[in-house]
Wavefront OBJ file of the C-alpha trace (Angstrom):
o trace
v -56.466 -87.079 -17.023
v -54.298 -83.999 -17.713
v -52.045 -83.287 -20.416
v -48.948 -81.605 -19.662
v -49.072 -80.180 -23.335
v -51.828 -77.637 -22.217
v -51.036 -74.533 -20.991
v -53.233 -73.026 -18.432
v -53.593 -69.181 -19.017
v -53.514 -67.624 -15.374
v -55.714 -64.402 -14.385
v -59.767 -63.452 -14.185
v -60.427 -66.271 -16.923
v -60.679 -69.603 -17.851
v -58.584 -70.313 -20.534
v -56.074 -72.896 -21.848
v -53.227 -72.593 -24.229
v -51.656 -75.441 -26.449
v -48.989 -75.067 -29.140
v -49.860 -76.783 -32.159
v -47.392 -79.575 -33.098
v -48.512 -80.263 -36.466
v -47.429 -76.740 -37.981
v -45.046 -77.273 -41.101
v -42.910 -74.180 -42.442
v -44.623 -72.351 -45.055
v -44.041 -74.099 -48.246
v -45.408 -77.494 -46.943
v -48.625 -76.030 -46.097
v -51.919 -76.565 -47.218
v -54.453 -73.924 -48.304
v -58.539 -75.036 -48.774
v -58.547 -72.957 -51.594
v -56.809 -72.143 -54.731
v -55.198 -68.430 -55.617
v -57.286 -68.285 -59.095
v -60.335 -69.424 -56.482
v -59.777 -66.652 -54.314
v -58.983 -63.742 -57.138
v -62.656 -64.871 -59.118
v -64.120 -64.144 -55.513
v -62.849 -60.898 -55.201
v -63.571 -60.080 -58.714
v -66.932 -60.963 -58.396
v -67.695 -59.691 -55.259
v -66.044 -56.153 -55.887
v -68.368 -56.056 -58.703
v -71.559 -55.805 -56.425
v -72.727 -52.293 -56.011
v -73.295 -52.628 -52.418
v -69.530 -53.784 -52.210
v -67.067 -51.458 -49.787
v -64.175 -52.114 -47.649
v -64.618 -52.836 -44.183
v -62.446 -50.318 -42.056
v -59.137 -51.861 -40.418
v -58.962 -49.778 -37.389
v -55.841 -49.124 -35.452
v -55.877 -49.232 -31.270
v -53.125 -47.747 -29.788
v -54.522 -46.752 -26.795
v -55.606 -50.012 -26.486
v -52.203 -51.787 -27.637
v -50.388 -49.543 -24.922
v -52.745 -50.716 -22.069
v -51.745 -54.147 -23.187
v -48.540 -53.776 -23.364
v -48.324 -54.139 -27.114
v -46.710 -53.231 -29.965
v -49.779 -52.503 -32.381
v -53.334 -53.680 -32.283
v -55.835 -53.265 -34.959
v -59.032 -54.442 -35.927
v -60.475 -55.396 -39.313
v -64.022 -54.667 -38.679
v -67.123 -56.600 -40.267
v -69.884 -54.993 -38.233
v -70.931 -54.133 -41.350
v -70.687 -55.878 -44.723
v -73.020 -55.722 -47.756
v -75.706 -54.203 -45.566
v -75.612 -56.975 -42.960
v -73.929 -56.972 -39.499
v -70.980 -59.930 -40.132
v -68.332 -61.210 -42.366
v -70.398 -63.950 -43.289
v -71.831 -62.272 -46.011
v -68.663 -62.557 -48.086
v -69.371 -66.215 -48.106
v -72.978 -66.994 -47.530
v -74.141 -64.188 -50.391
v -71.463 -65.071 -52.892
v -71.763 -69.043 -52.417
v -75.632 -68.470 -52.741
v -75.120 -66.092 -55.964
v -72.510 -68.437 -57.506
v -75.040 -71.468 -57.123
v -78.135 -70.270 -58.102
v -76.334 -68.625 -61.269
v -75.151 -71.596 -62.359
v -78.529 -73.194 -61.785
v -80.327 -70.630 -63.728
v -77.483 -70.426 -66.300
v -78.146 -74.284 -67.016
v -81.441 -73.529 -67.276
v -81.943 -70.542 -69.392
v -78.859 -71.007 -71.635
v -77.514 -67.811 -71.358
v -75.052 -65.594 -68.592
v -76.990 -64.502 -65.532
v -75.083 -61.530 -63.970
v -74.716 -61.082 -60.141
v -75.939 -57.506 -60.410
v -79.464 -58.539 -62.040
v -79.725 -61.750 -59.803
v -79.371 -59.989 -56.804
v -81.402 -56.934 -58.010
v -84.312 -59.889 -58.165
v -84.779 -60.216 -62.159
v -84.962 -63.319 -61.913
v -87.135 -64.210 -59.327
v -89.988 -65.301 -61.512
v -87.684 -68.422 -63.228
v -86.780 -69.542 -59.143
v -90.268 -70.221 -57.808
v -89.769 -73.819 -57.609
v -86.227 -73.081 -55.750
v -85.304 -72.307 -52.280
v -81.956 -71.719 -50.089
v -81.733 -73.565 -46.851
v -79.542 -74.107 -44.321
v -78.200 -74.480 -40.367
v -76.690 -71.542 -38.863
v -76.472 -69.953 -35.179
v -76.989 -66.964 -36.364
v -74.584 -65.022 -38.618
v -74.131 -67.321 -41.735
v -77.955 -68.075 -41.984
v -79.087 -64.244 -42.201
v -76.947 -64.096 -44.898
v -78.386 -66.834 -46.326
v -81.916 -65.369 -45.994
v -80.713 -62.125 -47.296
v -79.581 -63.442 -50.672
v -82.450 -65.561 -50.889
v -84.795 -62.240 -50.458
v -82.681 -59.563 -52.664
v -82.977 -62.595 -55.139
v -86.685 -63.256 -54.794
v -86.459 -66.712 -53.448
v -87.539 -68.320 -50.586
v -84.919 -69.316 -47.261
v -85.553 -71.895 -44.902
v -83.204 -71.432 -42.261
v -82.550 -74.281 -38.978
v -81.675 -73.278 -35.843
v -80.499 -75.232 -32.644
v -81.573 -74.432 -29.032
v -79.046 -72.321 -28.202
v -80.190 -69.308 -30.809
v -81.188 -66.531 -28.754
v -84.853 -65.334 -29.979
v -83.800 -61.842 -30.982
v -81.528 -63.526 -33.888
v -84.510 -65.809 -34.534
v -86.232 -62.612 -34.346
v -84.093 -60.909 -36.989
v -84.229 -63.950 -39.157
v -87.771 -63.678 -39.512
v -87.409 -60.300 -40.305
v -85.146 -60.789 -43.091
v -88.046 -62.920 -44.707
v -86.868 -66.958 -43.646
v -88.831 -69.198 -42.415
v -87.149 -70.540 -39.233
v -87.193 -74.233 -37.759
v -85.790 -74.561 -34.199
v -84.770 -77.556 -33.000
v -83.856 -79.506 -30.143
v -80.474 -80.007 -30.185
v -77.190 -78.574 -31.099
v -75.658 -77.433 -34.621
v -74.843 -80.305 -35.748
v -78.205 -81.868 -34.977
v -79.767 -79.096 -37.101
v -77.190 -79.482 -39.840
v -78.489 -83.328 -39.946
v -81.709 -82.009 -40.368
v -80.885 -79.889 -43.136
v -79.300 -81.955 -44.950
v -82.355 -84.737 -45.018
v -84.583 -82.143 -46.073
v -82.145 -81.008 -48.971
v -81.660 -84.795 -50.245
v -85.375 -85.297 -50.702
v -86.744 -81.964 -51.952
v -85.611 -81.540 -56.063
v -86.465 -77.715 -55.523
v -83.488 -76.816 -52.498
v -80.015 -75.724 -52.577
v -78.139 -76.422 -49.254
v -75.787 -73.065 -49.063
v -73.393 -74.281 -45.686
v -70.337 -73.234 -44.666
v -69.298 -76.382 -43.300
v -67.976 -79.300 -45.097
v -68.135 -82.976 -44.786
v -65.970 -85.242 -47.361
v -69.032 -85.349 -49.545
v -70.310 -81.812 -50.042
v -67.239 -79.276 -50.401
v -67.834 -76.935 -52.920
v -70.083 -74.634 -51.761
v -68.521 -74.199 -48.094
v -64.609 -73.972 -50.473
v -66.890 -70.828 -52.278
v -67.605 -69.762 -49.178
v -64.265 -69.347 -47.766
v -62.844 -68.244 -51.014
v -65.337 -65.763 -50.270
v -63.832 -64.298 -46.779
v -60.644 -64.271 -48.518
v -61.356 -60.951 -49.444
v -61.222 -59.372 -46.118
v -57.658 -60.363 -46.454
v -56.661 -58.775 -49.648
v -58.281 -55.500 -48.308
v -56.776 -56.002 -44.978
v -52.726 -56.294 -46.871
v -53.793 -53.247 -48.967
v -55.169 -51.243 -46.280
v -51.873 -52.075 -43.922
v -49.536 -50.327 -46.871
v -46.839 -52.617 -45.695
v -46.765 -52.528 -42.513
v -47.384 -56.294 -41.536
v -49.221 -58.030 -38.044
v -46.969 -60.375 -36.155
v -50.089 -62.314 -34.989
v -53.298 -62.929 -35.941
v -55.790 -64.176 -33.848
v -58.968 -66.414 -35.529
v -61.916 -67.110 -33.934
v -63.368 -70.527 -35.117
v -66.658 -72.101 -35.013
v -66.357 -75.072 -37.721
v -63.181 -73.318 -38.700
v -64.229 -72.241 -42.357
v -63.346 -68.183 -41.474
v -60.064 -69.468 -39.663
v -58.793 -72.107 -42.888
v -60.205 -69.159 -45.120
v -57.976 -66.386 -43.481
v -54.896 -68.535 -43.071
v -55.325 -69.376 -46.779
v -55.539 -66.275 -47.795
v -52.528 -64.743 -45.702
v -50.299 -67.675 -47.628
v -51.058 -66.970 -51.013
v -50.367 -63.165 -50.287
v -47.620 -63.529 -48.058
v -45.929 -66.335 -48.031
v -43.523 -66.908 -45.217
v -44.399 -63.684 -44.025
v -47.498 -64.234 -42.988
v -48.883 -63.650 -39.461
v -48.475 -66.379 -36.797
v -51.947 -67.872 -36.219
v -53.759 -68.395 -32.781
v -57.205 -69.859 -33.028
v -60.084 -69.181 -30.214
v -62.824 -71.108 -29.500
v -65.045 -71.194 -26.570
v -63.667 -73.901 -23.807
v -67.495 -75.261 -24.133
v -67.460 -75.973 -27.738
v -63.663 -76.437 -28.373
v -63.966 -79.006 -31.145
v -61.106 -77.375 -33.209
v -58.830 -77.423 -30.085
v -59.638 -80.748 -29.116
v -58.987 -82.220 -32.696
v -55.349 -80.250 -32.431
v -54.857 -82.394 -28.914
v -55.926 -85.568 -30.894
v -54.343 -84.890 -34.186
v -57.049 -85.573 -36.283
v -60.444 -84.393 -36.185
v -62.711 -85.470 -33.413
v -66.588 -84.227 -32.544
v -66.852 -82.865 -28.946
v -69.987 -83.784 -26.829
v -71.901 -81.809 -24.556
v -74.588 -79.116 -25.298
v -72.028 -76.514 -26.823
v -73.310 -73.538 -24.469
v -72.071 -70.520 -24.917
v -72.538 -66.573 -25.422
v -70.463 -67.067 -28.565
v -72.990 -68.661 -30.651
v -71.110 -68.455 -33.990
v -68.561 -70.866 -32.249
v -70.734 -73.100 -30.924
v -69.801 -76.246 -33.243
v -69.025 -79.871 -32.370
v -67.135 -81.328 -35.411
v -64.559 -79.162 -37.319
v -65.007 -78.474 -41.610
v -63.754 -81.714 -43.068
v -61.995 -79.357 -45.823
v -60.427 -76.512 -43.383
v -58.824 -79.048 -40.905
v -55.733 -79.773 -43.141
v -55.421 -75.560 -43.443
v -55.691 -75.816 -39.584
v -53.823 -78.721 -38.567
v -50.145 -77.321 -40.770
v -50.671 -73.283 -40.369
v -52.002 -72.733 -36.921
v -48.997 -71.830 -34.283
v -51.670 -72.273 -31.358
v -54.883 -72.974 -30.237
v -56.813 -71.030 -26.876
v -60.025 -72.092 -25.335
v -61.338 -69.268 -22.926
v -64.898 -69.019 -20.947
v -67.663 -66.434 -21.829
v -66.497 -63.962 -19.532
v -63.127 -63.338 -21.414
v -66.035 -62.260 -24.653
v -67.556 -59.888 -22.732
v -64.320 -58.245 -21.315
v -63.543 -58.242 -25.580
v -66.970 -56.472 -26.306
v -66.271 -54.045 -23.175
v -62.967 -52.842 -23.781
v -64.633 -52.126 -27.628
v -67.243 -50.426 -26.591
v -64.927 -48.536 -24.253
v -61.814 -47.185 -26.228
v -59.114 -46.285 -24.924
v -57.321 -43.143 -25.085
v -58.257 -41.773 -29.273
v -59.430 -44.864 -30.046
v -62.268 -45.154 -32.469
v -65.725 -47.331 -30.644
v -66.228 -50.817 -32.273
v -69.368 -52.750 -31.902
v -68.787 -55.880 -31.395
v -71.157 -59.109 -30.513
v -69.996 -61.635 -28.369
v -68.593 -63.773 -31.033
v -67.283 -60.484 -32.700
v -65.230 -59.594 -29.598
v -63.455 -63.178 -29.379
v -60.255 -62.287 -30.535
v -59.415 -59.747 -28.565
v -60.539 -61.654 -25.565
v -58.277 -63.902 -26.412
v -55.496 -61.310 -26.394
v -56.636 -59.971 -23.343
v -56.547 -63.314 -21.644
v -52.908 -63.804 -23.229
v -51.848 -60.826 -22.361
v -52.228 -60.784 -18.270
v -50.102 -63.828 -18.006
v -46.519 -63.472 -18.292
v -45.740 -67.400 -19.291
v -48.807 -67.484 -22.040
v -47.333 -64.364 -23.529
v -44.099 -66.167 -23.955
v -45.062 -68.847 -25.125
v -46.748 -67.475 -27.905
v -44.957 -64.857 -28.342
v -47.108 -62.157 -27.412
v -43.987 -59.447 -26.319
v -44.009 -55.856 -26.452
v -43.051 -55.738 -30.335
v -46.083 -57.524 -30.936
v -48.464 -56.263 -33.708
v -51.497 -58.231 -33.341
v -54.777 -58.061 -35.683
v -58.268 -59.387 -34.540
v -61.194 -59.431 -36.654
v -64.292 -58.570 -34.723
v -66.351 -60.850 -37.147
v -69.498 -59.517 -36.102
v -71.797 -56.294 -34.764
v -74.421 -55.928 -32.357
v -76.056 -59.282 -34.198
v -78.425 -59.029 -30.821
v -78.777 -55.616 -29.627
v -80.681 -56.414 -26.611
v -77.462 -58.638 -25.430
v -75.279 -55.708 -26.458
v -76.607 -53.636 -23.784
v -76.921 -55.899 -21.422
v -73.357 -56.776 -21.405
v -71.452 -53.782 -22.227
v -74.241 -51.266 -20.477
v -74.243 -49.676 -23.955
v -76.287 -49.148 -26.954
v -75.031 -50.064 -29.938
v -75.856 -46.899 -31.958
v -74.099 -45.301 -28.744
v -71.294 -46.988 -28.833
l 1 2 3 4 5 6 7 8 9 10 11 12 13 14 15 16 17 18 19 20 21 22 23 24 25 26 27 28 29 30 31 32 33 34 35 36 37 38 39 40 41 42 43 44 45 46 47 48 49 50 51 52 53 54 55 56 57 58 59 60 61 62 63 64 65 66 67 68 69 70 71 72 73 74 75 76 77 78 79 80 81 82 83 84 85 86 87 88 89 90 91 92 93 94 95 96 97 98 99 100 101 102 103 104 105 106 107 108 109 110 111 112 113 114 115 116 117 118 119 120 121 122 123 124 125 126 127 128 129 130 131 132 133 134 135 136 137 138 139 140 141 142 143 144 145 146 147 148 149 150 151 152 153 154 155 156 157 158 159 160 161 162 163 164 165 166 167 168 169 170 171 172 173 174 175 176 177 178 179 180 181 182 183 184 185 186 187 188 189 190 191 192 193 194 195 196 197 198 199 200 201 202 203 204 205 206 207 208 209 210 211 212 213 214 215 216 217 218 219 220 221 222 223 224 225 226 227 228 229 230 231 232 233 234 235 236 237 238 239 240 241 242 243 244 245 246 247 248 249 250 251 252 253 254 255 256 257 258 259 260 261 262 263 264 265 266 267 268 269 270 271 272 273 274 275 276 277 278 279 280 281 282 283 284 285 286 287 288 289 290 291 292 293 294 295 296 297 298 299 300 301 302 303 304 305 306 307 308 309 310 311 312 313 314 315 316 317 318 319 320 321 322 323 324 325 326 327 328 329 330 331 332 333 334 335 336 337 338 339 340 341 342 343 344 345 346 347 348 349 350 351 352 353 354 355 356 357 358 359 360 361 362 363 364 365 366 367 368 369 370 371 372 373 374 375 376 377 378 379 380 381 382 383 384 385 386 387 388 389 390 391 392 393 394 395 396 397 398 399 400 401 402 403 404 405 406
């Protein structure tokens, strides 16, 4: 059965609009995360000598050809040497934990610098990190666990293409892949971490009984936002658009925006993939529901059935919409990245990276869906392209590019 509540976004793609009814004006909504939370991430973080700002680049040529009135693009293609946002999370969540472990342990401070240098590797040989991931969040994992001389064990589902298996070996994890989708591989994970003394479970996604380490996590990506405020000098999106998976990054970023912002704050859209639309389907419900199906798609860092038990309240009173679009609508994103227009810079962008603009591209060839979100040509609008050339073999293949070319 239809519902009349859904927008259908008309042009090359498959993709569906639906305003979010539960959205509540700015001082009735609910963050996953506290301000204090957020500011002992950034300090922390900021403290790391690998730590830089990500560039926030500007697309006019881009914006024109869309008939915008600003575009940019906060771009994680590379964070603390690795190729996604997720870092911010999976590295500090990992550091925080295994800190406090060894703090416990040793009775005295354990700074990030020396625990990530490896100086403690010796007092963590009966530890390990593991995890679920489809891709980004679990090479993070395994790069903390290697810069701090422990071991990862890292589940995958089906869907993982082999070169991020590939690179996951080559960060040092040792990789499971199972039959099934993310959440069948986050079941997994979990069993192994309730019966093994020796492993720390470092997720991003929370259920109502493990909720710290996923609320570090998105305290975590909260810092993209603070540089993303600075680096704007005042001049302030209209729209945001939020790719979500689980929709930690999404509650994380709309969080973050609130605390800095206020009222001010961008209007949300969220994008998933119309195959693993869990978020968008739990907007349509009005409470959180698990979607079925095998959760195909090219963006793999989407591909989730059940939304974060702690970032659903975030999503369900600050989102203004929700869009579910087909893979093709990703690889028009990564093209038109790859491909700048007019004297804009090249951004490398995986499929999951590229999402957001999709999503404005999609929005943006229909007259009605730009209305209806508001998508005019005053519009600023900032995407995060939440991820590089993750699989460079893919890259080519579906921008005709390499990445170092492009």
């Amino acid at each position: 059965m239809s519902d009349n509540r859904i927008v259908k976004v008309k042009g090359r793609f498959d993709a569906e609009v639906f305003l979010n009814p539960g959205k509540v004006d700015a001082g009735r909504r609910q963050t996953c995360y506290g301000q204090a939370q957020a500011e002992e991430a950034r300090a922390r973080i900021s403290s790391w000598a690998d730590y830089a700002v990500t560039p926030l680049r500007a697309l006019p040529g881009a914006a024109a050809e869309l008939d915008l009135g600003g575009l940019w693009c906060k771009d994680e293609s590379r964070r603390l040497r690795l190729a996604s946002f997720k870092a911010l999370g999976a590295v500090y969540a990992a550091v925080s934990e295994v800190s406090a472990l060894l703090e416990k342990r040793l009775g005295h401070p354990v700074s990030d610098r020396d625990l990530l240098d490896g100086k403690y590797r010796e007092a963590l040989v009966d530890n390990f990190l593991i995890c679920c991931t489809d891709g980004n969040h679990g090479f993070s994992v395994a790069h903390a666990a290697r810069r701090m001389g422990m071991r990862a064990i890292i589940y995958i589902p089906s869907g993982v293409s082999a070169g991020r298996e590939q690179a996951l070996r080559r960060e040092g994890a040792e990789v499971v892949r199972i039959d099934g989708i993310y959440d069948e591989a986050y079941a997994a994970v979990e069993r192994v971490a309730h019966v093994d003394p020796g492993a720390l479970l470092i997720s991003d996604s929370a259920t109502p009984y493990y909720q710290d380490i996923p609320v570090r996590c998105m305290a975590g990506y909260s810092v993209m936002a603070h540089e993303i405020v600075e680096q704007l000098g005042g001049e302030l999106p209209t729209h945001l658009m939020l790719p979500a998976g689980c929709g930690g990054m999404a509650a994380a970023m709309l969080s973050a925006f609130h605390h800095l912002l206020g009222a001010r704050a961008p209007q949300a859209i969220i994008v998933e993939p119309v195959t693993a639309d869990c978020v968008f389907a739990s907007a349509l419900a009005g409470a959180p529901v698990v979607v079925e199906g095998d959760l195909e798609t090219i963006m793999g860092g989407l591909s989730c059935a059940a939304v974060s038990h702690v970032a659903w309240p975030t999503i369900d009173t600050g989102t203004t919409a929700f869009l579910r679009m087909n893979d093709q609508a990703a690889v028009e994103g990564m093209r038109l990245f790859a491909n700048p227009r007019g004297r804009d810079p090249r951004v490398v962008a995986g499929e999951t990276g590229a999402a957001g603009l999709a999503a404005v591209i999609a929005i943006c060839a229909d007259p009605e869906a730009r209305a209806l979100v508001g998508l005019d040509d005053k519009a600023k609008v900032l995407v995060i392209n939440c991820e590089g050339a993750t699989d460079p073999a893919a890259f080519q293949q579906l921008t005709g590019q390499r990445p170092e070319a492009a």
